[in-house]
N, C-alpha and C positions, 0 to 999 in steps of 0.2 A: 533604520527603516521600520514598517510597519508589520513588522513578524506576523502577524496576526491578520490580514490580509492575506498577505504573500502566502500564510495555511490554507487559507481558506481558497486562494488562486490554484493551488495545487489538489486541493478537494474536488476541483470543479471539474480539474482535466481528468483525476483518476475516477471519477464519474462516467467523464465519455468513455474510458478507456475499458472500465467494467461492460458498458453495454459493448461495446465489441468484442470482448474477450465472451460475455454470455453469448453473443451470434457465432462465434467460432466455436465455443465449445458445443450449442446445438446443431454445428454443422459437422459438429465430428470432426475438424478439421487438428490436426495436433500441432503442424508444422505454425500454423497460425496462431493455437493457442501458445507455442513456444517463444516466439517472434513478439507479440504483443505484452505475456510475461515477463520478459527481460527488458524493455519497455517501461512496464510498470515498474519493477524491482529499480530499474535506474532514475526514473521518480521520486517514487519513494527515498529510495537513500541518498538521494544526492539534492534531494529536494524537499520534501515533505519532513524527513528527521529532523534535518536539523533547522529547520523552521519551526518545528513544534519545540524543538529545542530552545531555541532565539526567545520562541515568544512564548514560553515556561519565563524566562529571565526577565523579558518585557511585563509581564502580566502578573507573575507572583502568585506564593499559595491563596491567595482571597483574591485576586484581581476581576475586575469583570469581561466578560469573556473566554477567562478558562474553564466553565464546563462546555462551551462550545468547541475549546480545542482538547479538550478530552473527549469529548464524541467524535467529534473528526480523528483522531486519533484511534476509539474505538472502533469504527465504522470499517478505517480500512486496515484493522486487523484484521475483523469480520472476511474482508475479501479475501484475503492472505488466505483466511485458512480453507475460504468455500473454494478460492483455486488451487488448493494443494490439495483438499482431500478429492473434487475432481480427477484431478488432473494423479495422485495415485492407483484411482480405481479405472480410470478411462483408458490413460495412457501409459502405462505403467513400465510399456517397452518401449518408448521412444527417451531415448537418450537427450534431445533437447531438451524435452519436459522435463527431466530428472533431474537437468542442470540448473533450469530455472526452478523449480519445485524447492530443494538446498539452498541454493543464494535470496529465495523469498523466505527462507526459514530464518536465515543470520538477519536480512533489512526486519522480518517481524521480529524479533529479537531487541533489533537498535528503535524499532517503534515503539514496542512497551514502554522500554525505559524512556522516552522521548520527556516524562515528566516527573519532575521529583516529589515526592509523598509528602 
């Protein structure tokens, strides 16, 4: 399949998914920001890694197209960490947050390495 695509199909939805996580989290809302979190973290891992994975292998250290799937990759690191440090200084007693907060720690984790050096 077309790995490279299919990153970029899953760039689009964690797109929408960021602008509802930014309206939950300006609504204050935690139980929403937790629900949409978990969400995202099963995106990501279960969909975004190993696509960037796929198409690391499809595309190659010089291929064209991989600075674009290393920006998409960067990109939503970037998100990872704007809803973790959020989401420790907001919510810091809500126990959902805290679960999703840890399991977006390990998916950021398996997204770095998503590409080989």
């Amino acid at each position: 399949g077309d790995y490279v695509r299919r990153s970029r199909s899953y760039g689009k939805v964690i797109m929408e998914l960021q602008k509802e996580l930014d309206r939950a989290a300006g609504d204050n809302d935690a139980s929403r920001v937790a629900e949409l979190g978990e969400h995202l973290d099963t995106i990501m891992r279960q969909g975004l890694v190993p696509s960037l994975k796929a198409a690391d292998s499809q595309v190659g250290p010089g291929g064209t197209g991989r600075k674009e799937l290393i920006d998409l990759r960067d990109s939503n690191l970037l998100l990872v960490e704007w809803l973790q440090e959020k989401a420790r200084h907001k919510w810091a007693d809500s126990r959902e947050v805290r679960e999703v907060v840890d399991s977006l720690e390990k998916t950021k984790n398996e997204l770095g390495s998503s590409f080989r050096p």
